[in-house]
PDB file of N, CA, C and O in Angstrom:
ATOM      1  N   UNK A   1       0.846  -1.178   0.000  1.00  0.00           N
ATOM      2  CA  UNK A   1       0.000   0.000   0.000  1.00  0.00           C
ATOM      3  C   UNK A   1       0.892   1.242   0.000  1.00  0.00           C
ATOM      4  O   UNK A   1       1.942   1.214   0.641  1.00  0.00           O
ATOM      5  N   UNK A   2       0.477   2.483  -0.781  1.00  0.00           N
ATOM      6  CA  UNK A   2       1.204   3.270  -1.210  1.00  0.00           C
ATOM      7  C   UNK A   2       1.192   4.618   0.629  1.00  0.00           C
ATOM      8  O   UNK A   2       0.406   4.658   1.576  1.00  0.00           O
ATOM      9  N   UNK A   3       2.191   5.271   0.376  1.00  0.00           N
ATOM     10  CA  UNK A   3       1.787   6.191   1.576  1.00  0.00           C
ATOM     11  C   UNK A   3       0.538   6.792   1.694  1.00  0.00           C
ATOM     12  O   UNK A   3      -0.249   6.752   2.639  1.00  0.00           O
ATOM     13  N   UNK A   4       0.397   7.722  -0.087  1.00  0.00           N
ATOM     14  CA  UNK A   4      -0.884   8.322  -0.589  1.00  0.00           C
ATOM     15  C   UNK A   4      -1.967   7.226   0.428  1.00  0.00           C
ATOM     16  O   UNK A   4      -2.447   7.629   1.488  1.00  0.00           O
ATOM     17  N   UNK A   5      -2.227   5.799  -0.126  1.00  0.00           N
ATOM     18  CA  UNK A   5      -3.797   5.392   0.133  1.00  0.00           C
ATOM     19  C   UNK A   5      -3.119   5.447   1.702  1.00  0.00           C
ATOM     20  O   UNK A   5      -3.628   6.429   2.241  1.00  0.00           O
ATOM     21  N   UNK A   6      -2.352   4.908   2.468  1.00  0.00           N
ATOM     22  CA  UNK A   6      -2.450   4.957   3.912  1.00  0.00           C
ATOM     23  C   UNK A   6      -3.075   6.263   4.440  1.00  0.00           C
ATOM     24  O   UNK A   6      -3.845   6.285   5.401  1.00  0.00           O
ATOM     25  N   UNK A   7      -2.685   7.361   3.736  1.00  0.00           N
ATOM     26  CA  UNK A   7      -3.077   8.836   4.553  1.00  0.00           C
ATOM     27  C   UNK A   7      -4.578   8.383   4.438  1.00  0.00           C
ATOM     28  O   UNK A   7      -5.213   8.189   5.475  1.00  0.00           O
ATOM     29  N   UNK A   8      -5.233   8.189   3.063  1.00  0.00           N
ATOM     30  CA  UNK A   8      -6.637   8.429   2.573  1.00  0.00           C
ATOM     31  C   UNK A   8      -7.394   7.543   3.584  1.00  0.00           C
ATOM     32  O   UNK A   8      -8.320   7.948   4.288  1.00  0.00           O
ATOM     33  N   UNK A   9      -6.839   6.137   3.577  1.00  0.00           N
ATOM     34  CA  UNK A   9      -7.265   5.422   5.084  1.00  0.00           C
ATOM     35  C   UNK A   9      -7.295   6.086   6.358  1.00  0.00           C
ATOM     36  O   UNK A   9      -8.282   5.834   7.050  1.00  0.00           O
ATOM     37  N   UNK A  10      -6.630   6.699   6.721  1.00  0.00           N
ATOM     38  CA  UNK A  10      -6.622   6.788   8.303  1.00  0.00           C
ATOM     39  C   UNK A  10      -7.579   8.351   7.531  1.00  0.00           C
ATOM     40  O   UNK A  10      -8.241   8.661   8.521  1.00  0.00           O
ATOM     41  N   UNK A  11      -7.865   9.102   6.734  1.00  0.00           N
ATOM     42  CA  UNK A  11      -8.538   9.862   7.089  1.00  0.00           C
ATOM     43  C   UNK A  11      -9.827   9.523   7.101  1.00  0.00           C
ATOM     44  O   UNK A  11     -10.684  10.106   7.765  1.00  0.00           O
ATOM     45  N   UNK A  12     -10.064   8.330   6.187  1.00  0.00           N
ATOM     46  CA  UNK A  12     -11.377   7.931   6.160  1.00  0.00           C
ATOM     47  C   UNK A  12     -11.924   7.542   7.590  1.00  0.00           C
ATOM     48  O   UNK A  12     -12.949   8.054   8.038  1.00  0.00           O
ATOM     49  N   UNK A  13     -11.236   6.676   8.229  1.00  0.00           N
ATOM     50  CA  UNK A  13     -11.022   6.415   9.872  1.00  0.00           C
ATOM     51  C   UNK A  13     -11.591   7.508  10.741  1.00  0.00           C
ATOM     52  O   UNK A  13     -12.495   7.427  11.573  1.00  0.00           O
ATOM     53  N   UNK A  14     -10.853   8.569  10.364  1.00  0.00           N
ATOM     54  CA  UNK A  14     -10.999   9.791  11.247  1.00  0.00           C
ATOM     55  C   UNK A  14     -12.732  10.568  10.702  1.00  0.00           C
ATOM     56  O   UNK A  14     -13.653  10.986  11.404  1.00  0.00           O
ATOM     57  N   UNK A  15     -12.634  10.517   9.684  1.00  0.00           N
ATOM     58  CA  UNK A  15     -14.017  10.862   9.181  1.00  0.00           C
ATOM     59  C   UNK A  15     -15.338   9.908   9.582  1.00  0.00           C
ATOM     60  O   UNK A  15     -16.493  10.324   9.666  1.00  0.00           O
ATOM     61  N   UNK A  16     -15.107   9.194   9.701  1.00  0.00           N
ATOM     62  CA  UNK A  16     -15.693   8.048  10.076  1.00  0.00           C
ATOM     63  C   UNK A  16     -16.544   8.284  11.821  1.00  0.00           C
ATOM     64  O   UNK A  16     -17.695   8.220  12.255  1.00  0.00           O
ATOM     65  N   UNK A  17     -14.917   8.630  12.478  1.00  0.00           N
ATOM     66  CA  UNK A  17     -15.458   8.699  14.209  1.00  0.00           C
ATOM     67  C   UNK A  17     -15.748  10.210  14.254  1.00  0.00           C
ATOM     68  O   UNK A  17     -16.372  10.559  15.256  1.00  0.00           O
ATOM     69  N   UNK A  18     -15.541  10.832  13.692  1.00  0.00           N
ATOM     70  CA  UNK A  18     -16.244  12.528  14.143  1.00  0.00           C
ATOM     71  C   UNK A  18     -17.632  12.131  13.371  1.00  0.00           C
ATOM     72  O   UNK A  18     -18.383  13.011  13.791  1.00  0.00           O
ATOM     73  N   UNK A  19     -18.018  11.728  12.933  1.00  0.00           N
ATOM     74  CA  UNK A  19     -19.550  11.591  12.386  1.00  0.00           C
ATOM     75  C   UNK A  19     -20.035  10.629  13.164  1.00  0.00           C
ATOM     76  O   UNK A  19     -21.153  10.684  13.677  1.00  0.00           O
ATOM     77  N   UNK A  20     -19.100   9.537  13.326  1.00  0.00           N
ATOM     78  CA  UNK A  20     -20.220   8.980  14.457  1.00  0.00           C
ATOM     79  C   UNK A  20     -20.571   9.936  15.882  1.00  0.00           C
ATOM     80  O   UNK A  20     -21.700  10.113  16.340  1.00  0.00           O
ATOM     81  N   UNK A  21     -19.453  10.415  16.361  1.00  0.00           N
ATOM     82  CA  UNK A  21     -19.665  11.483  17.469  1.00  0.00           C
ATOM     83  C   UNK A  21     -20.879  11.983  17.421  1.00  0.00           C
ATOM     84  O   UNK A  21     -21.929  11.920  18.059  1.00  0.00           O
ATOM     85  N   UNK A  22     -20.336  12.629  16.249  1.00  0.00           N
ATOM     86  CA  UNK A  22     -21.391  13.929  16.117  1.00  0.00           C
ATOM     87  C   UNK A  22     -23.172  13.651  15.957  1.00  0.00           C
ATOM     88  O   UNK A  22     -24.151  14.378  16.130  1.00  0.00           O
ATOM     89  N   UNK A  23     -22.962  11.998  15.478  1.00  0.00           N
ATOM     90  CA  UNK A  23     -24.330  11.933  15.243  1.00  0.00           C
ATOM     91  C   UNK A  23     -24.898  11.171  16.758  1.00  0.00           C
ATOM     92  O   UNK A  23     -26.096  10.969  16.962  1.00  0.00           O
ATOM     93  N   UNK A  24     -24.105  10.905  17.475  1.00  0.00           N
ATOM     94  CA  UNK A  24     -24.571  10.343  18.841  1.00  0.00           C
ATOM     95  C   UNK A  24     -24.899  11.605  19.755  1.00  0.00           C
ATOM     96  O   UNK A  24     -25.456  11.479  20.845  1.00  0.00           O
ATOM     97  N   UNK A  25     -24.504  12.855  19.214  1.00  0.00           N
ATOM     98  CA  UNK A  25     -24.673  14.126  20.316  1.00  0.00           C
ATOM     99  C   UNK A  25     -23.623  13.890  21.417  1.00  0.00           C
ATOM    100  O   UNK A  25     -24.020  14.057  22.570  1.00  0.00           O
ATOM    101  N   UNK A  26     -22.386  13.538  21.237  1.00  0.00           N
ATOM    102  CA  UNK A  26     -21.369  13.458  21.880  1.00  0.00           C
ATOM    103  C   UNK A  26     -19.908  14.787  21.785  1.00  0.00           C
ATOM    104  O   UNK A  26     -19.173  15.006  20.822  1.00  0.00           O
ATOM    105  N   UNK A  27     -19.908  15.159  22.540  1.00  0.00           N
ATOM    106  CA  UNK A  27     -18.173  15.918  22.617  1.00  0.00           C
ATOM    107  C   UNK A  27     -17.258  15.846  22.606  1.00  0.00           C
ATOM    108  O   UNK A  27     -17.122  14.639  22.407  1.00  0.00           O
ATOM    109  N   UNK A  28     -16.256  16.267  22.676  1.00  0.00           N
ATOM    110  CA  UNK A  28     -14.660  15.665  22.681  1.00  0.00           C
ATOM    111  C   UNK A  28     -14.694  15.286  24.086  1.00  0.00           C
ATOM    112  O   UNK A  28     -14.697  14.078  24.323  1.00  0.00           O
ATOM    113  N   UNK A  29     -14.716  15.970  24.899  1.00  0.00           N
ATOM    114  CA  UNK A  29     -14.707  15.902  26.344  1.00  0.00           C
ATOM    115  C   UNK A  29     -16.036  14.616  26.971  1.00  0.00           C
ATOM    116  O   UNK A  29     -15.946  14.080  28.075  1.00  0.00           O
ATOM    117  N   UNK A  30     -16.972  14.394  26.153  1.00  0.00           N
ATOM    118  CA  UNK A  30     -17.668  12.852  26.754  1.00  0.00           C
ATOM    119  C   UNK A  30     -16.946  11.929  26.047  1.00  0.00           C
ATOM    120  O   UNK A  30     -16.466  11.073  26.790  1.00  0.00           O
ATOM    121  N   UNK A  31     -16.697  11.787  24.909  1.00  0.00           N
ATOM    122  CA  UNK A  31     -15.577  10.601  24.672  1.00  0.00           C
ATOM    123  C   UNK A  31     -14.259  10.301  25.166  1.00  0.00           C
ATOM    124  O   UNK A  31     -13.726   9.230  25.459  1.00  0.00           O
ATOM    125  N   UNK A  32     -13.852  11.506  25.192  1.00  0.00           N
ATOM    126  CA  UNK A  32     -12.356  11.454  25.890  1.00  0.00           C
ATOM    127  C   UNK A  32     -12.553  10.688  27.297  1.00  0.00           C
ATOM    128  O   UNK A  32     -11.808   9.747  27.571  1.00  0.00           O
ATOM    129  N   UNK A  33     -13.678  11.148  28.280  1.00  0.00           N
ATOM    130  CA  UNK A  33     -13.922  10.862  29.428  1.00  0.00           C
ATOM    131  C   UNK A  33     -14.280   9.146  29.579  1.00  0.00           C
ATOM    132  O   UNK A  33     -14.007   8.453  30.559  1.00  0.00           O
ATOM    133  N   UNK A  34     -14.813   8.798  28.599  1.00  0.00           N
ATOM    134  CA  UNK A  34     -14.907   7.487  28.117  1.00  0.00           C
ATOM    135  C   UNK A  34     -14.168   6.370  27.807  1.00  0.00           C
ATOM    136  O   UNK A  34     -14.269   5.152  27.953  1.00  0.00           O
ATOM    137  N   UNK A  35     -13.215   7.342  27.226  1.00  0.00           N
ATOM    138  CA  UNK A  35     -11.954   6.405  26.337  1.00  0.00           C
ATOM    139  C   UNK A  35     -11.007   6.131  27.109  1.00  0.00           C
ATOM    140  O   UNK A  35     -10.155   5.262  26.923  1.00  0.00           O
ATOM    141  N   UNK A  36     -11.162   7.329  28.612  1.00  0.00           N
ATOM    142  CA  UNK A  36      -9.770   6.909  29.071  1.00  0.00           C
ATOM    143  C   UNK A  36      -8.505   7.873  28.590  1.00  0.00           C
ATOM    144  O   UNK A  36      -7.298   7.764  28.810  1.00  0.00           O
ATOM    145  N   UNK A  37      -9.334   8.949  27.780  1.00  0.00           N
ATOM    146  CA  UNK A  37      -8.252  10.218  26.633  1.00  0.00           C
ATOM    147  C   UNK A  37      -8.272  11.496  27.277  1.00  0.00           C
ATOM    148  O   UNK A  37      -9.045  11.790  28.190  1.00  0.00           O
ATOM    149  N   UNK A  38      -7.560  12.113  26.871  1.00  0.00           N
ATOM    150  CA  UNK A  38      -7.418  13.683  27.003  1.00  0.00           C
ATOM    151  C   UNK A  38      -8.329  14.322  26.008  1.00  0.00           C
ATOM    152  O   UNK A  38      -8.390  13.713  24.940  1.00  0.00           O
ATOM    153  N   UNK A  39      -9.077  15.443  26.107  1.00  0.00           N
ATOM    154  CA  UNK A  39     -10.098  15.997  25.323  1.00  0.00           C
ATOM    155  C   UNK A  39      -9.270  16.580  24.491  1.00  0.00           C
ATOM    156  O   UNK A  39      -9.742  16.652  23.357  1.00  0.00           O
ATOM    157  N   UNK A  40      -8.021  17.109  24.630  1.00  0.00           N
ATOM    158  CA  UNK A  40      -7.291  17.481  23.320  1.00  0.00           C
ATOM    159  C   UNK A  40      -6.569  16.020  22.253  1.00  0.00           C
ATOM    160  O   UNK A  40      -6.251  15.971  21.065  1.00  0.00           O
ATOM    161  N   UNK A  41      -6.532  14.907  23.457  1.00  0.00           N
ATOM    162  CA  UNK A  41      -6.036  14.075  21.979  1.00  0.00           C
ATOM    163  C   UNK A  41      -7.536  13.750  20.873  1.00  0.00           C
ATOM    164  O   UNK A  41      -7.326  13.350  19.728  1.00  0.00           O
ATOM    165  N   UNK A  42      -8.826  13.948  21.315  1.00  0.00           N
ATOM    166  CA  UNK A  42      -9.652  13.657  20.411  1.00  0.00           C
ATOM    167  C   UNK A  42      -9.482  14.671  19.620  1.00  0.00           C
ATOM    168  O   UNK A  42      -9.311  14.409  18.429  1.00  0.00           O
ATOM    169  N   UNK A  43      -9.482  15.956  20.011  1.00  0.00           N
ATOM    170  CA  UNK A  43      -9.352  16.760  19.156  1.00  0.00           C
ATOM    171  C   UNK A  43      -8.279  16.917  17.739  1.00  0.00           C
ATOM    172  O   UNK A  43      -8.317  17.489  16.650  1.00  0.00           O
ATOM    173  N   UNK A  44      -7.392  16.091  18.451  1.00  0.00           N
ATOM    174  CA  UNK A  44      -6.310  16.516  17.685  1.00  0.00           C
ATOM    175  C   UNK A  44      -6.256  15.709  16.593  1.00  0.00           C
ATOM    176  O   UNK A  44      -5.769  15.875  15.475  1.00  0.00           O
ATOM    177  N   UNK A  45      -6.953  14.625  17.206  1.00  0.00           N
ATOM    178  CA  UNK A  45      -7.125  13.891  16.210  1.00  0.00           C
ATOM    179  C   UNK A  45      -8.197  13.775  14.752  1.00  0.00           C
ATOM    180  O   UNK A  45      -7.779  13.438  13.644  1.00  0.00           O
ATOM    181  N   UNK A  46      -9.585  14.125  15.052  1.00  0.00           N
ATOM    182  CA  UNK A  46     -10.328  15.077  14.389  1.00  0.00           C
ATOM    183  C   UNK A  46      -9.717  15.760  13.683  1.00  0.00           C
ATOM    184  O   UNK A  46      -9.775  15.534  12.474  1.00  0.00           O
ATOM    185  N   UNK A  47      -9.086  16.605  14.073  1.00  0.00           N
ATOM    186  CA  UNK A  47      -8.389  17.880  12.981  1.00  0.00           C
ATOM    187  C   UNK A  47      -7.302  17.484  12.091  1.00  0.00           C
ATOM    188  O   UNK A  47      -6.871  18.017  11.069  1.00  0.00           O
ATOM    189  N   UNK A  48      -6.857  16.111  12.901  1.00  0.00           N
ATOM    190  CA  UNK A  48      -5.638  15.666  11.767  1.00  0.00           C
ATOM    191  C   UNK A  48      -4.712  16.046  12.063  1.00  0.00           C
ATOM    192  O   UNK A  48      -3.825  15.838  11.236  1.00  0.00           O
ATOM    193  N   UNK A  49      -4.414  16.575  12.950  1.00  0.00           N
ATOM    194  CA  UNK A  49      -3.026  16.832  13.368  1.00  0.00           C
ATOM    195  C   UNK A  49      -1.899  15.859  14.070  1.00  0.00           C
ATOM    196  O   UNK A  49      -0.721  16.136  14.299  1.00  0.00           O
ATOM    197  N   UNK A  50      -2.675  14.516  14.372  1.00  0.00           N
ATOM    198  CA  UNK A  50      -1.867  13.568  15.070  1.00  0.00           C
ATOM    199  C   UNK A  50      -3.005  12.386  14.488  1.00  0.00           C
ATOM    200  O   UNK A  50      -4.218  12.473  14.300  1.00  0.00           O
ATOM    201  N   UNK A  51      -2.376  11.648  14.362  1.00  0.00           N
ATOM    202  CA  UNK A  51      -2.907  10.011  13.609  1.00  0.00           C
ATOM    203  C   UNK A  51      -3.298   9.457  14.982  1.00  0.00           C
ATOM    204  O   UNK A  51      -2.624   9.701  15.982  1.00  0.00           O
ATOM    205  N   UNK A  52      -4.503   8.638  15.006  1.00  0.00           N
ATOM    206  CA  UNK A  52      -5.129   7.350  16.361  1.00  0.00           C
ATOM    207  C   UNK A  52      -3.712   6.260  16.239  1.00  0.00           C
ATOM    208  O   UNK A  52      -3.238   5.618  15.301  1.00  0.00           O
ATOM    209  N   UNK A  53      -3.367   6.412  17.552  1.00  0.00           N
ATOM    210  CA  UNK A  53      -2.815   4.634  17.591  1.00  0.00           C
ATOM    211  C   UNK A  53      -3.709   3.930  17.679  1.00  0.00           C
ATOM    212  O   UNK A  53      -4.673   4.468  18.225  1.00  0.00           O
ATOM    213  N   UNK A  54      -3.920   2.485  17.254  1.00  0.00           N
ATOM    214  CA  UNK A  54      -4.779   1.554  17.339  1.00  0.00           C
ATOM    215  C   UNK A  54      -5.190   1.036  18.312  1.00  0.00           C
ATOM    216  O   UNK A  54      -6.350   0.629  18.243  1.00  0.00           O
ATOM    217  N   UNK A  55      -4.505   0.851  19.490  1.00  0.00           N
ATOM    218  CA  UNK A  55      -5.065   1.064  21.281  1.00  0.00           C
ATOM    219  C   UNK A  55      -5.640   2.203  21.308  1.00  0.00           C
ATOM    220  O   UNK A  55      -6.554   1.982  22.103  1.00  0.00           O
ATOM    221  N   UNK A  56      -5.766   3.538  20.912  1.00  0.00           N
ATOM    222  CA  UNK A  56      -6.693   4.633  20.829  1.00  0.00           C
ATOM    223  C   UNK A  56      -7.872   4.117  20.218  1.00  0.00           C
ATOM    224  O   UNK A  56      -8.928   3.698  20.692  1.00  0.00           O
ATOM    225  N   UNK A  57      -7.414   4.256  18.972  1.00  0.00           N
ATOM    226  CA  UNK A  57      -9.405   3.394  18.055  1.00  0.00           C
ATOM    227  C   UNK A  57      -9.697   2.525  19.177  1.00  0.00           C
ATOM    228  O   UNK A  57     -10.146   3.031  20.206  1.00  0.00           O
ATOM    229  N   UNK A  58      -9.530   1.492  19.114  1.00  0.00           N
ATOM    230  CA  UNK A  58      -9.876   0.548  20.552  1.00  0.00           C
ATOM    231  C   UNK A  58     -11.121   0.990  21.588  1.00  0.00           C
ATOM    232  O   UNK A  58     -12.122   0.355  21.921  1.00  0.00           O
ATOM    233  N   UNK A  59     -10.646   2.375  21.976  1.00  0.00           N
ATOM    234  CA  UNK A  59     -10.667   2.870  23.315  1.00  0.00           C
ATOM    235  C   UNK A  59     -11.684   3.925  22.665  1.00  0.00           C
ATOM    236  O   UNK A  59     -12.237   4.530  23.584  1.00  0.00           O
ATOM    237  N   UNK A  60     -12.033   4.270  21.681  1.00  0.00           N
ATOM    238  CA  UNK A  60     -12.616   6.041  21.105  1.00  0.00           C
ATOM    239  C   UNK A  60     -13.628   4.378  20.779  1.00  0.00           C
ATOM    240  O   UNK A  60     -14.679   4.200  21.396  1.00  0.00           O
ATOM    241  N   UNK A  61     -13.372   3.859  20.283  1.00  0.00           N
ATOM    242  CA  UNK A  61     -14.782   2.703  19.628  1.00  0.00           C
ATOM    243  C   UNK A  61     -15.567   2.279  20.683  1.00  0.00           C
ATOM    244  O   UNK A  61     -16.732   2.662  20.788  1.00  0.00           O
ATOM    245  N   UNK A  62     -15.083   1.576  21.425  1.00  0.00           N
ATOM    246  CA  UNK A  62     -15.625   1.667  22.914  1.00  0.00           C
ATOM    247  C   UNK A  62     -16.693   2.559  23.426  1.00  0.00           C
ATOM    248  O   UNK A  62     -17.912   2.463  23.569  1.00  0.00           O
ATOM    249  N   UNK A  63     -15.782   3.469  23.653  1.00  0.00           N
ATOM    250  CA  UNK A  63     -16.606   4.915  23.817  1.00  0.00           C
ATOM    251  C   UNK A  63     -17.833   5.232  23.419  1.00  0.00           C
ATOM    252  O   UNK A  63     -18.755   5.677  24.103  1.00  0.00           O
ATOM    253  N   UNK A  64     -17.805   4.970  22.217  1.00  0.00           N
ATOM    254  CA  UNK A  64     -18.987   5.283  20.928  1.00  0.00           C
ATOM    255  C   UNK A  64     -19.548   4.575  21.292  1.00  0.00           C
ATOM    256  O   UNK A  64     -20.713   4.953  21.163  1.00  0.00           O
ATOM    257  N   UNK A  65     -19.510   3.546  21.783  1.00  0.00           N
ATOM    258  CA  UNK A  65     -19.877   2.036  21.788  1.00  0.00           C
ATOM    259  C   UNK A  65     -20.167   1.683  20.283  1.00  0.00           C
ATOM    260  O   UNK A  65     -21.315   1.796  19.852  1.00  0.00           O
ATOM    261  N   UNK A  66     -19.499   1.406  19.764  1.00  0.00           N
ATOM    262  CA  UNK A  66     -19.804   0.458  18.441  1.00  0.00           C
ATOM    263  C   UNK A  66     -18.181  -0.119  18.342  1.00  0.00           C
ATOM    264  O   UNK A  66     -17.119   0.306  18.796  1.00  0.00           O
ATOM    265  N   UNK A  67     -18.560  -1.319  17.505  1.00  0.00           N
ATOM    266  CA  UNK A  67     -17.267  -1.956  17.210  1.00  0.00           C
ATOM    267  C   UNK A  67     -16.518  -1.371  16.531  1.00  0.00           C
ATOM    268  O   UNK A  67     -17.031  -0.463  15.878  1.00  0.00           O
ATOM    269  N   UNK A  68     -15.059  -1.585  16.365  1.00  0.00           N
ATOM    270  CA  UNK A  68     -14.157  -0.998  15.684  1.00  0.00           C
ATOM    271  C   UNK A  68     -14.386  -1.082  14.087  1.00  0.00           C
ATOM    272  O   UNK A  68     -14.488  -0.149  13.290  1.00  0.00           O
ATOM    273  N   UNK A  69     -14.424  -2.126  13.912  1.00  0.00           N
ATOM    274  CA  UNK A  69     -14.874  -2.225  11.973  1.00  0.00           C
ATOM    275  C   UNK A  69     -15.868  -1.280  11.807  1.00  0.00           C
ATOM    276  O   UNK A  69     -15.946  -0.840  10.660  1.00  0.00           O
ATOM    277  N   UNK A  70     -16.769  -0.773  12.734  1.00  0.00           N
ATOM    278  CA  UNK A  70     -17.580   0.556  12.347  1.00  0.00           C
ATOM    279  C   UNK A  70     -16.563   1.428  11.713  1.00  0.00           C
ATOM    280  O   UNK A  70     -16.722   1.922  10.596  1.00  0.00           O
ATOM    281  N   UNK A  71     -15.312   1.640  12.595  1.00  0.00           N
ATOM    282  CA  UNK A  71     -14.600   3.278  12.291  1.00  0.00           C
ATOM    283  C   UNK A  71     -13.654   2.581  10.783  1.00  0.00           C
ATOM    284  O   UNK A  71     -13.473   3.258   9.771  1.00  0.00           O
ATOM    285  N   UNK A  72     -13.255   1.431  10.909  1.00  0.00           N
ATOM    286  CA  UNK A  72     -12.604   1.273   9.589  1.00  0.00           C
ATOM    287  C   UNK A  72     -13.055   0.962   8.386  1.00  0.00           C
ATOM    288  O   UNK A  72     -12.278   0.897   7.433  1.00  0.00           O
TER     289      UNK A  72
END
């Protein structure tokens, strides 16, 4: 897999859990509180400024409560 599709993956990922958020009526700060996260790493992550480690997805899926293959 090329770097290009890896980025397009993990953004799809990331697009993926801010819509689920958003459609549960959730915040950075109730997931974070959930996950076990800092309300700025959700954020940061959202915005793209720092990539999920996969013990993060884990933990943000959780949260959501839905399984992980939801966010991927």
């Amino acid at each position: 897999m090329k770097d290009k599709d890896l980025k397009r993956t993990v953004d799809d990922v990331i697009t993926q859990l801010t819509e689920i958020r958003k459609a549960k009526g959730l915040s950075h700060e109730k997931v974070a509180q959930a996950a076990g996260l800092n309300r700025s790493t959700i954020s940061l992550i959202e915005s793209r400024k720092t990539e999920p480690t996969f013990f993060n997805l884990l933990r943000i899926a959780r949260a959501l409560d839905v399984e992980l293959k939801k966010l991927l």
